[in-house]
C-alpha positions as CSV (number, residue, x, y, z in Angstrom):
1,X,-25.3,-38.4,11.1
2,X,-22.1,-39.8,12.6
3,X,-19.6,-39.0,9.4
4,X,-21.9,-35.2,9.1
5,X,-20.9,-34.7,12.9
6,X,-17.2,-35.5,12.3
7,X,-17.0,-33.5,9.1
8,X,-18.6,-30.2,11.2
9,X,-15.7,-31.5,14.0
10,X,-12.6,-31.6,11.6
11,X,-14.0,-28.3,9.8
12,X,-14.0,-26.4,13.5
13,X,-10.8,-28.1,14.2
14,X,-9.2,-26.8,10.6
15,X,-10.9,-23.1,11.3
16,X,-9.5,-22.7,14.4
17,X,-6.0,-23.8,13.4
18,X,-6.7,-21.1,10.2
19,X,-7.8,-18.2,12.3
20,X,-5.1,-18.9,15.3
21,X,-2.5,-19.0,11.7
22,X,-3.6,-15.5,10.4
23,X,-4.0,-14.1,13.9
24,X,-0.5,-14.7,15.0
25,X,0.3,-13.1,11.5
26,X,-1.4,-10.2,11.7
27,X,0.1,-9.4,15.7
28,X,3.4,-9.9,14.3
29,X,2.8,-7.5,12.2
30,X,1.4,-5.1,14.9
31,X,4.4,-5.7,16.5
32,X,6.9,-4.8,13.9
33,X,4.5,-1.0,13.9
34,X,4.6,-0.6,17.4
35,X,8.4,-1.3,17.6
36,X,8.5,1.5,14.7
37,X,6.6,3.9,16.9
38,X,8.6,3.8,20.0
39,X,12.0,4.4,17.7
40,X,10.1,7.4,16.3
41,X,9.3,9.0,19.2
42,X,13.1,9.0,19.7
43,X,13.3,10.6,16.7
44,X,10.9,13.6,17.3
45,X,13.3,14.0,20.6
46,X,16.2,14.4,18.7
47,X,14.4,16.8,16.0
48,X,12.9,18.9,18.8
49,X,16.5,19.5,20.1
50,X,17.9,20.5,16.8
51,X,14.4,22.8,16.1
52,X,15.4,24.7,19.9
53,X,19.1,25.2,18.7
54,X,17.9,26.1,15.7
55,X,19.7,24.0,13.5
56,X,16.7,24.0,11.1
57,X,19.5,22.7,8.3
58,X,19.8,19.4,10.8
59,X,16.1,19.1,11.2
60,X,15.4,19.1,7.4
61,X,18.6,16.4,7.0
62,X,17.0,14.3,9.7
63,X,13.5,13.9,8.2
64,X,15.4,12.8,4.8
65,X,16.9,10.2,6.8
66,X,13.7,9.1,8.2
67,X,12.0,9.0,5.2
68,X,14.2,7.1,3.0
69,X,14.2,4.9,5.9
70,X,10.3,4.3,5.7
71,X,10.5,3.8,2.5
72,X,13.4,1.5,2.6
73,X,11.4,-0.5,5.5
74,X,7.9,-0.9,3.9
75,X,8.0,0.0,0.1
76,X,5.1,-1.5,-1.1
77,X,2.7,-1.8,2.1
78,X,-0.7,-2.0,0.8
79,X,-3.1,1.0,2.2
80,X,-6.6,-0.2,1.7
81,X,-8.4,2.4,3.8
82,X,-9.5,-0.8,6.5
83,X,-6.7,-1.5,8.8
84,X,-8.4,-5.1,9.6
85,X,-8.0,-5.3,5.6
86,X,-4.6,-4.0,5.7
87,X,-3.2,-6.3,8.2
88,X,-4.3,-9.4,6.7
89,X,-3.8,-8.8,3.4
90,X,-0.4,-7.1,4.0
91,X,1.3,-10.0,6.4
92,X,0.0,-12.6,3.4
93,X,1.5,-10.3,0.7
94,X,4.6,-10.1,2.4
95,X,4.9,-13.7,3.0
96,X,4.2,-14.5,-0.5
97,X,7.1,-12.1,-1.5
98,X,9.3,-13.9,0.6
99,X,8.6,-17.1,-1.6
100,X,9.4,-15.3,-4.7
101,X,5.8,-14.9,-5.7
102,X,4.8,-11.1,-7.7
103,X,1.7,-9.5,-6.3
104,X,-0.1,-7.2,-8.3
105,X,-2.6,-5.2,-5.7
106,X,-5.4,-3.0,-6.1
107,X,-7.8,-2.0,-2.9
108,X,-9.9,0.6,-1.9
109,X,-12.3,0.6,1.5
110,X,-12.4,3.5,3.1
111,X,-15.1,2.4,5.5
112,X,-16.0,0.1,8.3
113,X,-17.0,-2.9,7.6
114,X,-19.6,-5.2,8.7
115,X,-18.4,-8.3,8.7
116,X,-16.5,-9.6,11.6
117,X,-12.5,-9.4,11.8
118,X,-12.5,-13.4,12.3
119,X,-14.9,-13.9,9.0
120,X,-12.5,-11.3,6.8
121,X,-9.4,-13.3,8.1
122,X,-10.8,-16.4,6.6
123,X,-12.0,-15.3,3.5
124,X,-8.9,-13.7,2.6
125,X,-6.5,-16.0,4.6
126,X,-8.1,-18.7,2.5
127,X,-8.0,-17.6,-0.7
128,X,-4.4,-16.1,-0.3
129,X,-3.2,-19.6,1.1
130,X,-4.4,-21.3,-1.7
131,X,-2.9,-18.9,-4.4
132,X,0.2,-18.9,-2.7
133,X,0.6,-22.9,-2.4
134,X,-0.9,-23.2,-6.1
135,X,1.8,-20.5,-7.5
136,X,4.5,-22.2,-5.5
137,X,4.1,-25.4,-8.2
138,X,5.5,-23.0,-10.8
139,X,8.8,-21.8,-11.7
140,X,9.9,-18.1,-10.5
141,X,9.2,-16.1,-13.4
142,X,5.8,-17.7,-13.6
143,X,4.4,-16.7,-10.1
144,X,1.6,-13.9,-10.3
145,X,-0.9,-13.1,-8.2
146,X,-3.7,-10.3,-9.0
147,X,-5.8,-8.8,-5.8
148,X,-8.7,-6.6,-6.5
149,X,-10.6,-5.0,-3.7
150,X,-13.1,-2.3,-3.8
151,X,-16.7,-1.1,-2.4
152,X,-19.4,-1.3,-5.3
153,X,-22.4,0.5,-4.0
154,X,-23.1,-1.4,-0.7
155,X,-21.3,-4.4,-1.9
156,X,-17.8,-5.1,-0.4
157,X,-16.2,-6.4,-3.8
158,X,-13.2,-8.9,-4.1
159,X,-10.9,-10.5,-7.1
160,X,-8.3,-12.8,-6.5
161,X,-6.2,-14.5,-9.6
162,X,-3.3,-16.5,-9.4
163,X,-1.5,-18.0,-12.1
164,X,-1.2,-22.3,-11.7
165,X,0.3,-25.4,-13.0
166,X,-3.3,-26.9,-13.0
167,X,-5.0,-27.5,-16.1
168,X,-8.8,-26.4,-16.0
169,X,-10.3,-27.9,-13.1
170,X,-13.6,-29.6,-13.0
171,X,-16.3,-28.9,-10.4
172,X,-17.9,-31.0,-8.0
173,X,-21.3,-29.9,-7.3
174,X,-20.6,-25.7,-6.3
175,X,-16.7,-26.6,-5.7
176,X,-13.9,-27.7,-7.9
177,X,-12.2,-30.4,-6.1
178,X,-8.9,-29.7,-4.4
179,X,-5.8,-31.2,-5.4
180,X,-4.3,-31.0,-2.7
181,X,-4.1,-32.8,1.0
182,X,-6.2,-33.1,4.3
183,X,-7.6,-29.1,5.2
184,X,-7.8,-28.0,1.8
185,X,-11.7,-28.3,1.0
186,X,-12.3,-27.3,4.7
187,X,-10.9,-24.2,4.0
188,X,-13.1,-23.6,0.2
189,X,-16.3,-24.7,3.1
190,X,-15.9,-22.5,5.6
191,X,-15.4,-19.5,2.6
192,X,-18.7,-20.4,1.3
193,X,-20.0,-20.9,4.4
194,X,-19.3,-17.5,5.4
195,X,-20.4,-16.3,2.0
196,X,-23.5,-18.0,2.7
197,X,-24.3,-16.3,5.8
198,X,-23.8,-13.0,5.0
199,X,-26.2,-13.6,1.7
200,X,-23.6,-13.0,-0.4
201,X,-22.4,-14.2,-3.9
202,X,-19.1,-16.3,-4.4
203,X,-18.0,-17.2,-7.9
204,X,-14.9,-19.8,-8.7
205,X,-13.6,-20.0,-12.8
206,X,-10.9,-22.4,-13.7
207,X,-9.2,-21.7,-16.9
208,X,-5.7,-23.3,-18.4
209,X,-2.8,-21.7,-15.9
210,X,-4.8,-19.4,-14.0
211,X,-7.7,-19.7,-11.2
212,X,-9.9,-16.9,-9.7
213,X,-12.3,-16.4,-7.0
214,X,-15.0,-13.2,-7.3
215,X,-17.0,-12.4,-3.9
216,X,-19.4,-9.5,-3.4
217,X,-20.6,-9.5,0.3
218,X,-23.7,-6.9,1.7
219,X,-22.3,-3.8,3.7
């Protein structure tokens, strides 16, 4: 009872350390588009003046500018069709860009989900975190991840593959055990867990150089 109570402890103590992580990602990230709204609305000043001298010339010049520079800014931001979806899984793409890692993305959910912002945030932040950290063992040219996201009837569907320096992994009981340090299996708990609760279905395969995680969750 005693070692159950501080498992449960360490697991609530690793969550909230997980969810504070992705959190504080995902705000940044807010940030960054709110910052890029105020400039615009500077923008649509400075257009609106050109439109009343009717310097139509300038105004078609100016929305080149702007778009190149969108494009320049954000050239591969993924648009699900969730924005709780987008967040996340943008501000973990981008971060494993910046460690040299390819992503390969393809997601579609044009509607609201039911399950909660903070359960999302873990599932994904989890899996992504442990793609990211297993790709990182690898050299440059080896690094690949594959995201799949899409509703399937009323089944919110997701794929995530990463390539890894692991050979095939066995499993313990419903898990294949972690290789690496103290938090690790709490996170692969509390994505079952969640799993679990919302009667879904979570399936792990380990083959030579690659792992993937399938989850289908009730909508």
């Amino acid at each position: 009872m005693f070692i159950s109570k501080l498992i449960d402890k360490r697991i609530a103590a690793y969550q909230n350390r997980l969810v504070e992580t992705h959190f504080n990602e995902v705000e940044n990230m807010y940030k960054q588009m709110s910052a890029w709204a105020h400039d615009y609305r500077n923008h649509l000043q400075t257009m609106k003046i050109f439109a009343q001298d009717g310097d139509l010339q300038a105004v078609l010049n100016y929305l080149d500018s702007l778009g190149k520079d969108l494009q320049d800014a954000d050239p591969n931001r993924l648009r699900t069709g969730n924005k709780m979806c987008d967040a996340i899984l943008n501000s973990k793409i981008a971060f494993a860009e910046a460690n040299k890692i390819r992503v390969i993305a393809e997601a579609n959910i044009a509607i609201e989900l039911s399950i909660s912002q903070i359960d999302l945030c873990i599932i994904i932040g989890n899996l992504m975190d442990n793609a990211i950290e297993a790709c990182l063992d690898l050299p440059e040219e080896e690094r690949l991840i594959r995201i799949y996201m899409e509703m399937k009837s009323t089944q919110l569907y997701m794929s995530f593959t990463n390539t890894s320096a692991s050979k095939k992994r066995k499993k313990l009981a419903r898990r294949f055990a972690t290789t690496k340090g103290d938090g690790h299996g709490f996170g692969l708990v509390r994505v079952d867990n969640i799993v679990e609760r919302q009667s879904g279905y979570i399936s792990r395969n380990s083959e030579e150089g690659a792992f993937s995680t399938e989850i289908m969750l009730p909508q």
